[in-house]
C-alpha positions in Angstrom: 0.0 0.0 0.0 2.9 2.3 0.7 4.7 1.9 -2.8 0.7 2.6 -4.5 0.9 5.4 -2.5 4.2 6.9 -3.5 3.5 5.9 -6.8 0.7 7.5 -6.6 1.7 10.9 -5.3 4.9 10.6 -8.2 2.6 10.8 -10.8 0.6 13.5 -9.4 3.4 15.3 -9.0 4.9 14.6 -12.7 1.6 15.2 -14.0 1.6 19.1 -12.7 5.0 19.6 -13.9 4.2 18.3 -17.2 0.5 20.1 -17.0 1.9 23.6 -16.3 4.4 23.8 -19.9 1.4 22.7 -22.0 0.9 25.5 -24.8 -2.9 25.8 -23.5 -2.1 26.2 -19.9 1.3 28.6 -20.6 -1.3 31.1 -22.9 -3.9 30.8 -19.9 -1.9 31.5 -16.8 -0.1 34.6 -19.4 -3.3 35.9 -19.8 -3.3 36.9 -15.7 0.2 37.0 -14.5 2.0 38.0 -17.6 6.2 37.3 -18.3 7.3 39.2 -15.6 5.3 37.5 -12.4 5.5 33.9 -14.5 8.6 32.8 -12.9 7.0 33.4 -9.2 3.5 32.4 -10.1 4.8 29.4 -10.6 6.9 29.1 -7.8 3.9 29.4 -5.3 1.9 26.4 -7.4 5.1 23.9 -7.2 5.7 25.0 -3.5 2.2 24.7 -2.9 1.9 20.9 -4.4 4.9 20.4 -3.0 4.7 20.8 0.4 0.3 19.7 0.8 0.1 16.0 0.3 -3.4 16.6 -0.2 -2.8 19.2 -3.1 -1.0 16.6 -4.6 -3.8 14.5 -4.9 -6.6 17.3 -6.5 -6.8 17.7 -10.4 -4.2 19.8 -11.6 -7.0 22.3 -13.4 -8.9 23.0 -10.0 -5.5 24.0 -8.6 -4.2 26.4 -11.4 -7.9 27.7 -11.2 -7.8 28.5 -7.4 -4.2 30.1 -7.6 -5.3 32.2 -11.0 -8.3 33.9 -9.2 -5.7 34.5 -6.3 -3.2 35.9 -8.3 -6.4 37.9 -10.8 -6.9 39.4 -6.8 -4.0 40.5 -6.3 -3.3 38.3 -3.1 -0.9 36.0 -1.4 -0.8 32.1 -0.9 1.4 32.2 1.6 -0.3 30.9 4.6 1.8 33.2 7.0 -0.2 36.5 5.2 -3.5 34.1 5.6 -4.7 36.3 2.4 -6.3 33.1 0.5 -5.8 29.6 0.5 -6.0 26.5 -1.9 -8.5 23.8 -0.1 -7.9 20.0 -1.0 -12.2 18.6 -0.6 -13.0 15.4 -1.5 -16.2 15.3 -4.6 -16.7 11.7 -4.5 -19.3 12.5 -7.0 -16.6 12.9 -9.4 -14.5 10.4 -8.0 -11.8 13.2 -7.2 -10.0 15.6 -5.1 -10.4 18.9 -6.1 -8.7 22.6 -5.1 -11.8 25.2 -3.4 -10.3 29.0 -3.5 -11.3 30.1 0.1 -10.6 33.7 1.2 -8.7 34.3 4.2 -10.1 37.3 6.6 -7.0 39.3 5.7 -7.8 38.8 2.0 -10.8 40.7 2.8 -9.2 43.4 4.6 -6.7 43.6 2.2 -9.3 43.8 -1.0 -11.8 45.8 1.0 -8.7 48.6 1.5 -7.6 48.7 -1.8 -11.1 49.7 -2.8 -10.4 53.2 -1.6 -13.9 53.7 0.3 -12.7 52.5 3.8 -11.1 55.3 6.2 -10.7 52.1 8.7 -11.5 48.7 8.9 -10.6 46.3 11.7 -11.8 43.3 13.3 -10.5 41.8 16.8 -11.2 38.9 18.8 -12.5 40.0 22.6 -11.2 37.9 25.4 -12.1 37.1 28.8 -12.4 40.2 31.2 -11.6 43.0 28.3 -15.6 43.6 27.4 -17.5 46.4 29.8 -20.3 47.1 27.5 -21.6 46.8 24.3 -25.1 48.9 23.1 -26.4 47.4 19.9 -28.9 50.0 19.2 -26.2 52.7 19.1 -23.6 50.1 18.4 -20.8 51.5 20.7 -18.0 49.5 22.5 -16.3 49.7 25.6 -13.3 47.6 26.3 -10.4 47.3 28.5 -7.9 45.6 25.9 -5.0 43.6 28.3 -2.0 45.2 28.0 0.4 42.5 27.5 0.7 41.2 23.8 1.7 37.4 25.2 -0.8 37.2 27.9 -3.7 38.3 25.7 -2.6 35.7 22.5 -3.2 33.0 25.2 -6.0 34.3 27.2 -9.5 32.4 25.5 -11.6 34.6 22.9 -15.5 35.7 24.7 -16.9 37.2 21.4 -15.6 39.1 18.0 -15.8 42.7 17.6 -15.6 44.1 13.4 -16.4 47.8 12.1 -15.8 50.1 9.3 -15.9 53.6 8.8 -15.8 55.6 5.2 -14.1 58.1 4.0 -17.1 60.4 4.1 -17.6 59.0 8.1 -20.6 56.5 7.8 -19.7 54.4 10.3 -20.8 50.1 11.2 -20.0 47.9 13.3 -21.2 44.3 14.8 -20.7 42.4 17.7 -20.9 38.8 18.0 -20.8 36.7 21.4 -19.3 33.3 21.4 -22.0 31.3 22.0 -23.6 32.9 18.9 -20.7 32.4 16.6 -20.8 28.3 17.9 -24.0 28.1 16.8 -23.6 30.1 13.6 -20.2 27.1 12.7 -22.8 24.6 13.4 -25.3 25.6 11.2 -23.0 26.3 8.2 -19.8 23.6 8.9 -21.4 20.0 8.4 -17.4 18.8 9.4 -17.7 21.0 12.6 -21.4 20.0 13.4 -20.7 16.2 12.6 -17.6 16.0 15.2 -19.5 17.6 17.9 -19.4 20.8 17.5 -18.7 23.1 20.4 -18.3 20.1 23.0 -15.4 19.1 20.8 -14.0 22.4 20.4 -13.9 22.5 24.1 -12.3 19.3 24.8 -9.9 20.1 22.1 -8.7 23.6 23.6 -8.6 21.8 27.3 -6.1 18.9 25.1 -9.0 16.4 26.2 -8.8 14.5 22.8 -6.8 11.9 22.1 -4.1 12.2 19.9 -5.3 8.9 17.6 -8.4 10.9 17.2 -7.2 14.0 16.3 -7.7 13.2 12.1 -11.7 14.0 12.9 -11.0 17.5 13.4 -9.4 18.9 10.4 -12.3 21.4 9.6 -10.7 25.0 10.6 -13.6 25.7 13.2 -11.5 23.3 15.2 -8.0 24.3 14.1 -8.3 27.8 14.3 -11.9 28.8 15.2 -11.0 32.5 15.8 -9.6 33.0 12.2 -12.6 31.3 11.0 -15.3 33.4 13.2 -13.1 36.9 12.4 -13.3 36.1 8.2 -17.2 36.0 9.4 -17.4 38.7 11.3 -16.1 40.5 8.5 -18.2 38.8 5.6 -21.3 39.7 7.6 -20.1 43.2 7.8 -19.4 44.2 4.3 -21.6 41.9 2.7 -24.5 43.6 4.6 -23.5 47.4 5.0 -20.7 48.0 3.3 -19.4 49.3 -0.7 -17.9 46.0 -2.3 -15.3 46.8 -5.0 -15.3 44.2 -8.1 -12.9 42.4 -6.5 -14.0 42.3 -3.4 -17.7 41.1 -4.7 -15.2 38.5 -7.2 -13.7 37.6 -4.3 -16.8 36.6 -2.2 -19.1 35.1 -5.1 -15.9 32.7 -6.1 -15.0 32.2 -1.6 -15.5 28.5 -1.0 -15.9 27.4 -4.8 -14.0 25.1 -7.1 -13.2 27.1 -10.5 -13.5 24.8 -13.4 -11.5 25.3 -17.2 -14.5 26.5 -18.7 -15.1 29.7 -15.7 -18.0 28.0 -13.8 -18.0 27.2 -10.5 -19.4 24.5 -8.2 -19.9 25.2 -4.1 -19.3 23.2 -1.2 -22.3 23.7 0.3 -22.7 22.8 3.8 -26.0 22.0 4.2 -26.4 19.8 0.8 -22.7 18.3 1.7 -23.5 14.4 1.8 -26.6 14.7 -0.2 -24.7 15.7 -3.3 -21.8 13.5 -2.5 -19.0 16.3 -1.9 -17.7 15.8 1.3 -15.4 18.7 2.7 -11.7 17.1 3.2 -10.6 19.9 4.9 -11.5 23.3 5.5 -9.1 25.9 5.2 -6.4 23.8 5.7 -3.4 26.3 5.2 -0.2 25.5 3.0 2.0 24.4 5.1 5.5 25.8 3.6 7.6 24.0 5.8 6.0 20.6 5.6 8.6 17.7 4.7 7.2 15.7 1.6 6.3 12.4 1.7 9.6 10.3 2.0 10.7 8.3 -1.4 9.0 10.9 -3.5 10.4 12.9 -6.2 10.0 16.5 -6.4 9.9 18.5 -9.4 12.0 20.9 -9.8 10.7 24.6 -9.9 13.4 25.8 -11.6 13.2 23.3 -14.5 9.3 24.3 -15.2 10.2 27.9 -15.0 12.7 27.2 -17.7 10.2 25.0 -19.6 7.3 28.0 -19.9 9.4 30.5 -19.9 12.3 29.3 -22.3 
């Protein structure tokens, strides 16, 4: 089973070297990126296959796709800027692993910026002792933030706090609690919902789970349920009350969506998950950059493809 599986990921791996100097995909990924940015373009796709053993399992058009419509956008894969990511999900309907673009909350901030309406635009998580008050109707915050950077990172998160204010000084902002955002990720996450939900998250932040059993809770509400509830907090703001550039409104229609050759897309949608046989592998899962690869594997060499389109 070991040698099918390195097998395997070799001729996934070949396949994407050999896929990106095709004539079709060179014109295609020239018709975003252009000469210049080539040569780092497709860097961040090699890296990305690479260093995700799961990436090196989806069809190498879903992954060009995804990293295309990041690059159209303007925005970074690296998972240390958190901008966007490329999500392996399993579509069993297909038979196939495919890359989902999903937006990071700083891709929002970033694209929501850029616009040019926005005077400011934050959003924080709240812990434990920092909230005095919050009044909805005139939606005004008090907080005592803690003062050390180290102390606060570790302390637990009691709700999640986003606002905006134009240039002309309209001003929004929302508050969520907690317990409301739980119940909102197990609405809308099938993979968070399934595993338990808040319980698990719980269990999982008191180091309660076994390690054997920590596969089940790949979805991102479980690895990093703060990132995940601030990208909401901020999708519920702007989507609701605030100016959306074309990218920004790009970015959100194509958030969560695997981009197919032709331009259409098809959504993971959480509630329809199992019925249409697409089953969420993992959400969000980041790129990890410094991720060994899997041992006995050959790894193409970016260099050599850069010389291939470029050459």
């Amino acid at each position: 089973m070991a040698v099918q599986n390195s097998l395997a990921n070799r001729q996934t791996k070949t396949g994407m070297a050999a896929y990106l100097t095709q004539d079709a995909v060179k014109k295609q990924i020239n018709s975003v990126v252009g000469g210049k940015n080539g040569t780092r373009f497709i860097s961040s796709i090699v890296s990305a296959v690479q260093t995700t053993p799961a990436l090196q399992e989806c069809t190498n058009p879903s992954i060009l796709s995804a990293a295309l419509l990041g690059e159209a956008l303007n925005l970074s894969p690296s998972p240390q800027l958190g901008q966007f990511y490329m999500v392996p999900f399993d579509n069993k309907k297909k038979g196939c692993k495919e890359a989902q673009f999903q937006l990071g909350y700083k891709g929002y901030i970033q694209l929501a910026e850029r616009s040019g309406y926005y005077k400011k635009l934050n959003v924080l998580a709240i812990k434990e002792g920092e909230l005095i008050r919050y009044d909805p109707l005139n939606e005004e915050i008090e907080v005592e933030l803690i003062d050390d950077d180290v102390i606060r990172e570790e302390a637990p998160a009691m709700g999640y706090y986003a606002m905006f204010e134009y240039e002309n000084g309209f001003r929004k902002t929302m508050y969520w609690s907690k317990k409301k955002m739980l119940a909102h990720a197990e609405k809308y996450s099938q993979a968070f919902k399934r595993n338990g939900g808040a319980k698990s998250l719980e269990l999982l932040e008191q180091g309660k789970i076994p390690e054997k059993e920590l596969w089940k809770y790949s979805s991102f509400w479980f690895k990093d349920f703060d990132g995940m509830a601030m990208k909401t907090m901020l999708r519920q703001l702007i989507s609701k009350w605030g100016i959306m550039s074309i990218d920004l409104r790009n970015a959100i229609d194509k958030d969560m969506a695997v981009i197919h050759e032709d331009g259409k897309t098809d959504y993971v949608d959480a509630a329809k998950a199992e019925d249409d046989g697409v089953v969420s592998d993992q959400e969000l899962q980041e790129v990890q950059e410094d991720q060994p690869a899997a041992p006995g594997t050959q790894q193409p060499d970016p260099k050599g493809i850069e010389a291939s389109f470029f050459g």
